[in-house]
Every structure is written in C-alpha cells, then in structure tokens.
DRENMI-449499 format. One line per 4 residues: number of its first residue (from 0); their letters; for each residue x, y, z of C-alpha. Coordinates in steps of 0.1 Angstrom, whole numbers. Example, Ala and Ser with C-alpha at 12.3 -4.5 7.8 and 13.67 -1.06 7.14 Angstrom:
0> as> 123 -45 78 ~ 137 -11 71
This chain:
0> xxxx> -353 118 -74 ~ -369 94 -50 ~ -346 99 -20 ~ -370 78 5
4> xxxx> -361 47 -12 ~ -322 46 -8 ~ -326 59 31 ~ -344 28 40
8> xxxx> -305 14 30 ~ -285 29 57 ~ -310 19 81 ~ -301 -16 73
12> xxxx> -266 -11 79 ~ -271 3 111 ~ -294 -19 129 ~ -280 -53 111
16> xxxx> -244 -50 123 ~ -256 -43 162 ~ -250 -81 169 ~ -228 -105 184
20> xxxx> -222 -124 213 ~ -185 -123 230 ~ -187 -150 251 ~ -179 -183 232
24> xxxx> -143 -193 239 ~ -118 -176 215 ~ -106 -208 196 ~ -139 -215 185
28> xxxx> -164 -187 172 ~ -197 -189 172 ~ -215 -195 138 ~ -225 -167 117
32> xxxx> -258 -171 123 ~ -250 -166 160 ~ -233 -139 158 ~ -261 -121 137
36> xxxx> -285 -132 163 ~ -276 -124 191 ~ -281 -83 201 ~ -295 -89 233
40> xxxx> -261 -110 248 ~ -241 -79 242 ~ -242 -44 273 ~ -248 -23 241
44> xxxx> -277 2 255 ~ -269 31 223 ~ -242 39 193 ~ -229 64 173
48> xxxx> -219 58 138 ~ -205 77 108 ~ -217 67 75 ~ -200 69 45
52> xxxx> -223 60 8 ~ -223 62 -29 ~ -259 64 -44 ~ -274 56 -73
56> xxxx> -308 68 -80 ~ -321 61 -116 ~ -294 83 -139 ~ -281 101 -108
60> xxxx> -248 88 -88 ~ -233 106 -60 ~ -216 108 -25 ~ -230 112 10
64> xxxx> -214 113 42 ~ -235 111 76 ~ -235 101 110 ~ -263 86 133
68> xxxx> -273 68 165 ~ -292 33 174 ~ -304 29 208 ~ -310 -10 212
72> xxxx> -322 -6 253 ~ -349 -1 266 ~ -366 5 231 ~ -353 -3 200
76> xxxx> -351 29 177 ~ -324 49 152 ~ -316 80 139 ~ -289 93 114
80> xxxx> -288 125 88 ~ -268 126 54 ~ -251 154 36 ~ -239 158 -3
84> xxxx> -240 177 -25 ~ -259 180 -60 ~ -252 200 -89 ~ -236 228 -64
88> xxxx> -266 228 -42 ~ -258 210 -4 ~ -287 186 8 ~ -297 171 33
92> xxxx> -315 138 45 ~ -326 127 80 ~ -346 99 95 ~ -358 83 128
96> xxxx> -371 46 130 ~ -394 43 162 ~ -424 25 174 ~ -425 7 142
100> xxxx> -426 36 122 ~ -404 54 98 ~ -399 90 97 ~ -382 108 67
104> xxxx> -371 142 63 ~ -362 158 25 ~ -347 188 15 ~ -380 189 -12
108> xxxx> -402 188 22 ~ -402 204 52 ~ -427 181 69 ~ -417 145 81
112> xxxx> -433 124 63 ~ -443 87 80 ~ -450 51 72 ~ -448 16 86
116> xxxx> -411 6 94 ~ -396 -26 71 ~ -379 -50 91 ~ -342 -45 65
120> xxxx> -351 -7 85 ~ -365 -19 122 ~ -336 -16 146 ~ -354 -49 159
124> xxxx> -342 -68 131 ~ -312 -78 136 ~ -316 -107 110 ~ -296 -117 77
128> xxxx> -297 -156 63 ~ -274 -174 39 ~ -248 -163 62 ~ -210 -169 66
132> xxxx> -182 -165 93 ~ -154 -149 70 ~ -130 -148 96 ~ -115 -130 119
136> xxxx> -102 -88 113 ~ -83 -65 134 ~ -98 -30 132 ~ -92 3 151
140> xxxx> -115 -3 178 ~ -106 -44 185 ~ -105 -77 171 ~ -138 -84 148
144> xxxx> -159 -117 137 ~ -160 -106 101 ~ -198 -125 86 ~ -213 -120 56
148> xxxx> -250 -123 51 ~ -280 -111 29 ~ -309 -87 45 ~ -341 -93 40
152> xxxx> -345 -82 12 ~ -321 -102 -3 ~ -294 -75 -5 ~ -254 -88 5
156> xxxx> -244 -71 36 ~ -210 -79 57 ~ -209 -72 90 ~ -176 -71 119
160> xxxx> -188 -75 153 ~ -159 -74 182 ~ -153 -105 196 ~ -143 -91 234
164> xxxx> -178 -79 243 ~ -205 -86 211 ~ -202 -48 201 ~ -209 -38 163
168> xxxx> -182 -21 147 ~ -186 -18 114 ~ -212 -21 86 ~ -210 -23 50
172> xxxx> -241 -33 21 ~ -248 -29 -14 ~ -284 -27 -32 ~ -290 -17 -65
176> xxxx> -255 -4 -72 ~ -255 17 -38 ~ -232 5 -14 ~ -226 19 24
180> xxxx> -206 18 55 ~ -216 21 86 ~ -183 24 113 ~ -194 28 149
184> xxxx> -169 51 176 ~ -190 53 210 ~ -212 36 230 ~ -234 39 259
188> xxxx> -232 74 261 ~ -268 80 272 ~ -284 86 239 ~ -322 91 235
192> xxxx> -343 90 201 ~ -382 105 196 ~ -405 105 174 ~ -409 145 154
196> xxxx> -437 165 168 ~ -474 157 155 ~ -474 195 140 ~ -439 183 122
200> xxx> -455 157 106 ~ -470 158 67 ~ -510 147 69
C-alpha cells in the first residue's frame, strides 16, 4: 500500500483551514477568498489539531484517527501522526513539513524518508480558488465563516474559520474517496517543529 500518497491529504487540511481575518464588521463578511487569504491578519503563532479520516488506498478502506500541530510564526512548518489499525496489526504514520520539505515516517520503514514539499502540503499555502462563503456556523469553540473551496490540486475542501479573531477551527476534504477532518482545540501554546536527525533520515 502506498501510504505516502494519502499523508500528503491531511497536510492539506491542516495548513488550508489556518486562515481568516476577524476584523471586517460582523454584518458584512469578508469574501471567501479573503478569508482563505488572509493567515498573517490573525495572532495565530501554533495549533493543535485532532484528525479524524477514512482512507481508501487502491482495494483497501479503513479508519485513522490522529492528532498534530502547525506553527504558522516565525516559520511556517507542521507535524501530525495517525493511528489504525489493519488486519489486527496497529500502524502508525507520522510526518513533518519544514523548510520546504516533506518528511514521512512508515511503519514499513524505520528511516524518514524526504522530498520537496507540494504547496496542497506547505503550511505556506494557505490557498484554495473557486471559493464560496457558505455562511455562517456555531461550533464548540465560537462562531465560524463556513467557505468552501478546492486545493490545489483540484480536490473540494470546506473550511470554518472563527469570525472573533481569524482562528481556524475546523477542516474537512475529500480526494479520491478519502475524506478528512481536521478540528483544532489550542493555540499559542509555545509549540516548536524540527526537521528528523540527518542519521534518521533514508539516503
């Protein structure tokens, strides 16, 4: 099973929905568009996430669960792990976006391997076109602009950014029959992300 492909996916959900701006006047958001492009307006420095997916990899369909950071200041990176279950056997995924490069961790590996970071994967990106101000949604942690967009790669993502202060808050995508949800719980808790040793690493 190639698992490097679908981790790119959570990536995507993390970094897209860290967006917003809070200070447009509440009777009249701003456009989608703004509200996807806009990361540096918000005081987000770092956030925690929980991830919840369903993956489809060629003839094989199954459930993860995970958690993760992003730190957005003063440079740009992520990190998250995922845990399931196949076939009895408990696995687990991790990776770390830095510097413009991806890090991946397998259970069928026990080096990192590397490559160039996509932008649907660079925390830098926080981009999506064709989109759409849904409206607005009430969740646990606030009120929410509610957009819908497509990532780069062409893949529908909706996004709920909290309309007090620009904060993400919650995630959700679907590509190739895999969908995930990204819901964030803290921020700016002091959170740091590095690159894996040089001896970690797969040459």
């Amino acid at each position: 099973m190639n698992t490097r492909t679908w981790l790119l996916l959570p990536i995507s959900a993390i970094v897209i929905a860290g967006c917003g701006n809070g200070a447009a006047a509440p009777a009249k958001p701003p456009t989608a568009q703004e509200i996807l492009a806009r990361p540096d307006t918000a005081n987000v420095k770092d956030g925690h996430f929980t991830l919840v997916a369903h993956i489809v990899s060629g003839n094989i369909a199954f459930d993860a669960t995970g958690d993760g950071i992003i730190v957005v200041k003063p440079q740009q990176a992520s990190r998250f792990t995922m845990q399931t279950t196949i076939a009895g056997q408990p696995l687990k995924f991790e990776a770390i976006i830095i510097g413009g490069k991806e890090y991946d961790l397998s259970p069928d590996n026990p080096h990192w391997t590397v490559k160039p970071s996509t932008n649907s994967s660079n925390p830098s990106s926080f981009k999506g076109t064709d989109a759409t101000y849904i409206g607005e949604d009430t969740l646990p942690q606030g009120k929410a602009w509610h957009v819908k967009a497509k990532d780069d790669g062409g893949n529908p993502f909706e996004a709920w950014v909290r309309e007090s202060d620009g904060y993400p808050l919650k995630y959700a995508s679907t590509m190739q029959g895999s969908t995930f949800t990204a819901t964030f719980d803290r921020f700016n808790t002091g959170q740091t992300i590095s690159a894996p040793p040089a001896s970690d690493i797969q040459q």
